[in-house]
N, C-alpha and C positions, 0 to 999 in steps of 0.2 A: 626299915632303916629310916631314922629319920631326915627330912629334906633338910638343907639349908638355908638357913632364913635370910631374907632379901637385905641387902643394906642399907641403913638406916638413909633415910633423904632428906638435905635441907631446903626448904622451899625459899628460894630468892626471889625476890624484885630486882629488877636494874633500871635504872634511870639516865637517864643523858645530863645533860649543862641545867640546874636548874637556875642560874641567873637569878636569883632571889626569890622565884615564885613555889618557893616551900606550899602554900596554901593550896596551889593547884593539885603539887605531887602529894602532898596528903588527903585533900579529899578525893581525889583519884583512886588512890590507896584504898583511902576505909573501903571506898564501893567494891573493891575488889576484894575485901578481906568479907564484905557482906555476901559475895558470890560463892567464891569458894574457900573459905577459910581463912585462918590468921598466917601469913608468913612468918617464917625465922626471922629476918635479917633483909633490910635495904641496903644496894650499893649504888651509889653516886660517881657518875666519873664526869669532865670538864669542868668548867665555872660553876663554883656553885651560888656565887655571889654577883654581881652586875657590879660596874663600877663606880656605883653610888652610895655602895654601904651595903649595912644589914638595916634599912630603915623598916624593908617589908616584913622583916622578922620579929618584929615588934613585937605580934600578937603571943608568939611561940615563946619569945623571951622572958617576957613576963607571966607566962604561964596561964595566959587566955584560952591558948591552944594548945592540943597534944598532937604529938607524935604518935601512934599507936604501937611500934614496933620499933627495934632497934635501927639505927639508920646510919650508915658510916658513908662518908663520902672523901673525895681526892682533894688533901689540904690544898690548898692554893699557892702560887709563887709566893716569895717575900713580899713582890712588888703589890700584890691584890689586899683589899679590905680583909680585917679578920671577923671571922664568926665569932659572935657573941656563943657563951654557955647558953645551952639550949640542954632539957631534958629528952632523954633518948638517940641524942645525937652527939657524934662522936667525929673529929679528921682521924684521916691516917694518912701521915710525914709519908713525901715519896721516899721512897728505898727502904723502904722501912713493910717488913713483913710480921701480920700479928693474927692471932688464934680470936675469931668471931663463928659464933655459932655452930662451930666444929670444925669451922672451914681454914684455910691456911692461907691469908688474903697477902699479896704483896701489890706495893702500889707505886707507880712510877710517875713524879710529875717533873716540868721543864727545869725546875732547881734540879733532877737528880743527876750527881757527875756516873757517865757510865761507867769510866773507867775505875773510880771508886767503887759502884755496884759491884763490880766482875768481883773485885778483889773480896771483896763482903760477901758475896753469893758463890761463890766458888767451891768452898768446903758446904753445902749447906745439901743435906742429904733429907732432908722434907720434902712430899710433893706438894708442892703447890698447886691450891685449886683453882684461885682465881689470880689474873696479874690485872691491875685496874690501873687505865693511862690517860692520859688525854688528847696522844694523837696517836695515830695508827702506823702501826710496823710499816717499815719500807718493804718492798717485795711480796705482802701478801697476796697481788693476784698472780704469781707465780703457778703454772700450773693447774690455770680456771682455765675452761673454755671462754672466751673474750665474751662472747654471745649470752654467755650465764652472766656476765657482770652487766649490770644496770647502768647507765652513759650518765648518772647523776654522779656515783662514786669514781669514776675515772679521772676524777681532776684535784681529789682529797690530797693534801698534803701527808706525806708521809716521813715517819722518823727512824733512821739507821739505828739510831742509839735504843728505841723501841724496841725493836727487832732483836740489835745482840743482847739484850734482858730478856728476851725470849726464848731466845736458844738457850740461852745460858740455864733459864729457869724450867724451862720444859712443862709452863701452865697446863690444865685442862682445860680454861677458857682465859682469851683475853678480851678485855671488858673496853672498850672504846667511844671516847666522844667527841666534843667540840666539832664536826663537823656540821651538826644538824638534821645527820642522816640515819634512815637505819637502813643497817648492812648485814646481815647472814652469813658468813663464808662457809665454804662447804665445809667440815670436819677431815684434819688428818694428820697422820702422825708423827711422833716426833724419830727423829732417826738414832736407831740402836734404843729403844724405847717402846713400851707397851703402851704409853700416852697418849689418848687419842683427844688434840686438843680442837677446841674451835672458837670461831673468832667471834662476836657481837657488837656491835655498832648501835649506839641508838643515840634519836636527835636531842634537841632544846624541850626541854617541858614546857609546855601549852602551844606546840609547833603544830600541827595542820596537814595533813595527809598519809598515805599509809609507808611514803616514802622518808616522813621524817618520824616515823612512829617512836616515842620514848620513853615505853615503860616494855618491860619484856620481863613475863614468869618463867622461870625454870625451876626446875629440882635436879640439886647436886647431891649424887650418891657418897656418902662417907666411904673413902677408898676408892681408887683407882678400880672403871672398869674395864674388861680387855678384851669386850665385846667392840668388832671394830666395823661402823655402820657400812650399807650399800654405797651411801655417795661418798667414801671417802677419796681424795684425791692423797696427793704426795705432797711432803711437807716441803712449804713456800721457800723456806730458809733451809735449806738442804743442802744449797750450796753459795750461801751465804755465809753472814758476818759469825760463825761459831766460832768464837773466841778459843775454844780447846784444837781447832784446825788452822791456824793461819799457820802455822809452824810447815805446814803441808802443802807443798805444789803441786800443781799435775803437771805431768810428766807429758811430751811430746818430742815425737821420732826426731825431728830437725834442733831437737835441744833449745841453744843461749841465741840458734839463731834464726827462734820464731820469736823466742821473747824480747829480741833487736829490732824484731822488725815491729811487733806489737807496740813497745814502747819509744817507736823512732818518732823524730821530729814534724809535727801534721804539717802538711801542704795546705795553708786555704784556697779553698775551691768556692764553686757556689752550689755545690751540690753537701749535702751532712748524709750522712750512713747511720744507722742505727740498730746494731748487733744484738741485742737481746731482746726482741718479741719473742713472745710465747711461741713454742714448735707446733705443727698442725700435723696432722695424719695426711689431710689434702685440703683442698682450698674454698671450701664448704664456709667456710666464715671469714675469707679473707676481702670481702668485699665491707665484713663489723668491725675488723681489724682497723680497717683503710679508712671506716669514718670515724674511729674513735681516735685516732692518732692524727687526722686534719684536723680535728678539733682541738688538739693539741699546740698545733701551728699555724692557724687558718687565721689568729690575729695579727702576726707577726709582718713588721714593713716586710716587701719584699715576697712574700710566699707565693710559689707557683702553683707547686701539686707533691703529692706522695707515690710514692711505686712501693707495693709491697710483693715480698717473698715468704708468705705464711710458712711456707713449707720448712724451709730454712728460718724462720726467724730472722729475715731482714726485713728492714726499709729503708729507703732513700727519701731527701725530703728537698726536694728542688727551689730555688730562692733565682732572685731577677739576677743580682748580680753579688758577689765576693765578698762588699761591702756586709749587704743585708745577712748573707749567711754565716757571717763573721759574730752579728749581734746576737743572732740566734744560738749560734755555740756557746757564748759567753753566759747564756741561760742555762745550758745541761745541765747544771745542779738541781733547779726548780721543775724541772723537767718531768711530767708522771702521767702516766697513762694505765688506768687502775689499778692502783697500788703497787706496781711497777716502775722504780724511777727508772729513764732512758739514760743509755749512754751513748751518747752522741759524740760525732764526730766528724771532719772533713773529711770525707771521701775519697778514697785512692783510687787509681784509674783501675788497679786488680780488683778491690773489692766492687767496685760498680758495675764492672762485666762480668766477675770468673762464678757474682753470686746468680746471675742469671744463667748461667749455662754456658757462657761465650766469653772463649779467652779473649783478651783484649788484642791479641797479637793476630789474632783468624779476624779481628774487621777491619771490612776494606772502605776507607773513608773516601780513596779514590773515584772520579764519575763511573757512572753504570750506565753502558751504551742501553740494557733493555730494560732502566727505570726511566718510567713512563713521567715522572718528574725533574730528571736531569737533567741540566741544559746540555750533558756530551751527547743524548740521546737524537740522532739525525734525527727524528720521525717525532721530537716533538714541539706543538701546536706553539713555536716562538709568539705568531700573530694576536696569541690570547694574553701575551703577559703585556699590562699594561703599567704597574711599576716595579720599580726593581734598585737596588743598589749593591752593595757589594755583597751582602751576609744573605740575604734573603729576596724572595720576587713576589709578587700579586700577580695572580692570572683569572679569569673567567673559567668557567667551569665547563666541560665538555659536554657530558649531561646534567643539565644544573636542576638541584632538589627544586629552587623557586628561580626566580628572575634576580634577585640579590646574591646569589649562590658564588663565593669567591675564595680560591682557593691558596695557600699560604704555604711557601716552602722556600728552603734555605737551598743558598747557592750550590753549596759543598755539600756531598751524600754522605748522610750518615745515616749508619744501621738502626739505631733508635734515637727517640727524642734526647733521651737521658747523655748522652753521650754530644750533644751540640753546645761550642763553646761558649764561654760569656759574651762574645760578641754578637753571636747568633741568636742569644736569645734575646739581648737589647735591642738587637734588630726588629723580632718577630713581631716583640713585645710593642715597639713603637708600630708597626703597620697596624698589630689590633688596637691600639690604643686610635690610632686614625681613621680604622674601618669601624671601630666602635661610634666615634661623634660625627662620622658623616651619615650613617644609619641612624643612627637617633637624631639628630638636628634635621635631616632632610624626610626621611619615609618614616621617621618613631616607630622604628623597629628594633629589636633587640639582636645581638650577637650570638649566635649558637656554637 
């Protein structure tokens, strides 16, 4: 019997923002078509132009220089310089899907309206091989181990309208730039679909380490394959913006009056919640989790600290006072922590206890006769507290780590930090802010 023969493969380049330095990503090229052979087809995704013209294109334009291969790149907005004709080089208008070297290229740039796409891509029964954009889907690190994503890409801007062209089109790769990075995503598929797609990122040509690496060879097999890899994970938008599922709710036991309570009027607090981190098995990475999301917030006036709940997919993001965590709400839209936009929000007294384990109704805020730091406590050491006011006291330490050793606690008991009001923490806040300039002005020591 005879076997079946393999499917025919087209051998791509992909390239990142080339900013006018055509001459680098060609001679780059040849050397690589001298190693291993002549490519199909180059794709281009970000700027391809800088915003000074096509001056550098000079040489190409006039036909000094070749092209060696077919070269298609992501036209530009209205507002950018246009490419001169060049041989071998071609744009392709975002929204606009066209037949190159066997391949079925669709390509998405910031002119394209999505909700025009949907309507144009909708009936459109082609699979698409490649989708070429120039920023990156919202949500694709959905479904990564945090620890697998690299802390360079956690901060990439991400685009919703990306994303629903994505679902909508069900690529086998989407092709991503403008950041200056290269990114990998794992491989996985699309839902109700043998499509097994995956992501690539690559940086600026003539950028500088293996982190902004921007030239990446593949080969795409003509025809979908349905061999589906070891690392595949679940697809990122699975329960995202699928335009063919908004019509569709999910369904919960309490009905119109969980969705009352989900869409009721926020309380500002100084505390933000943050309901969508990625789920954990257990808490193996919740310490990468914890740094990559203060990086998120660690510039913002006002910031304290983060509590997370991996397991669950919380986190709490603690701020000095109402004011500051007021500003930082106003930001949730900008909001991303690998490819993941957050959704942020003030804090209800339920969700800050019931996601730890502790109904809010079981804490007793009242004194604790046998906490060793109460003042209800008879048995403790009053003669150590040497300031105090109403929120909060300074005391000397009983076995103290050094001779500086001084200890900081609020008046009123509360079960944890998280749970101490805005006055208590203006309070605290002011004692270290005091313990801080008298250690450094007087013994130049630091605060621990």
């Amino acid at each position: 019997m005879a076997g079946t023969s393999p499917a025919k493969a087209v051998k791509v380049l992909l390239s990142g923002d080339v900013r006018g330095n055509l001459e680098r990503l060609v001679s780059t090229t040849e050397k690589q078509i001298a190693k291993v052979g002549m490519f199909d087809l180059a794709l281009c995704v970000g700027d391809f132009l800088p915003e000074a013209g096509a001056e550098r294109l000079k040489p190409f334009i006039e036909g000094a220089r070749k092209i060696p291969l077919p070269m298609r790149y992501l036209a530009p907005s209205s507002s950018a310089p246009e490419v001169p004709p060049v041989d071998n080089l071609q744009s392709i208008q975002g929204g606009a899907i066209v037949q190159v070297a066997g391949l079925t290229v669709a390509a998405m740039s910031e002119d394209s309206d999505a909700a025009g796409l949907e309507k144009d891509f909708a009936s459109l029964s082609t699979t698409v091989d490649v989708l070429l954009t120039n920023d990156w889907p919202e949500g694709y690190g959905i479904g990564l181990d945090v620890s697998s994503v690299p802390p360079e890409v956690t901060h990439v801007t991400t685009s919703k309208e990306v994303s629903r062209i994505a679902v909508l089109l069900k690529p086998r790769y989407i092709v991503c730039g403008r950041a200056d990075l290269y990114y990998l995503r794992q491989p996985f598929k699309w839902p109700n679909s043998d499509i097994v797609c995956r992501m690539i990122c690559v940086g600026k040509v003539g950028s500088t380490g293996k982190e902004r690496r921007w030239l990446h060879a593949l080969n795409i097999s003509l025809g979908n394959e349905n061999r589906s890899p070891d690392n595949l994970t679940r697809c990122p938008f699975a329960d995202g913006p699928d335009p063919q599922k908004h019509s569709h709710k999910r369904s919960h036991p309490e009905g119109h009056q969980h969705d009352a309570k989900r869409h009721a009027p926020e309380t500002p607090s100084a505390e933000l919640f943050i309901p969508n981190l990625p789920r954990q098995e257990n808490r193996s990475n919740e310490e990468a989790i914890w740094t990559s999301l203060t990086k998120v917030f660690e510039g913002m006036p006002g910031f304290r600290r983060v509590n997370v709940d991996s397991i669950r997919g919380f986190a709490w993001v603690r701020f000095s006072t109402v004011k500051d965590a007021t500003v930082a709400r106003e930001k949730s839209q900008e909001l991303d922590m690998g490819g993941r936009r957050l959704v942020v929000r003030f804090s209800r007294p339920k969700e800050g206890a019931d996601v730890r384990g502790i109904d809010v109704k079981q804490l007793d805020s009242s004194p604790h006769q046998d906490c060793w730091f109460c003042l209800a406590n008879p048995n403790l050491e009053r003669h150590m507290i040497f300031a105090a006011n109403l929120e909060a006291y300074l005391s000397t330490a009983k076995g103290p780590v050094n001779d500086l050793h001084v200890i900081l606690c609020p008046v009123t008991h509360f079960a944890c930090s998280t749970h101490c009001s805005d006055q208590v923490f203006t309070a605290i806040n002011k004692y270290i802010d005091e313990v801080t300039y008298v250690l450094d002005s007087q013994y130049n020591s630091d605060v621990v």
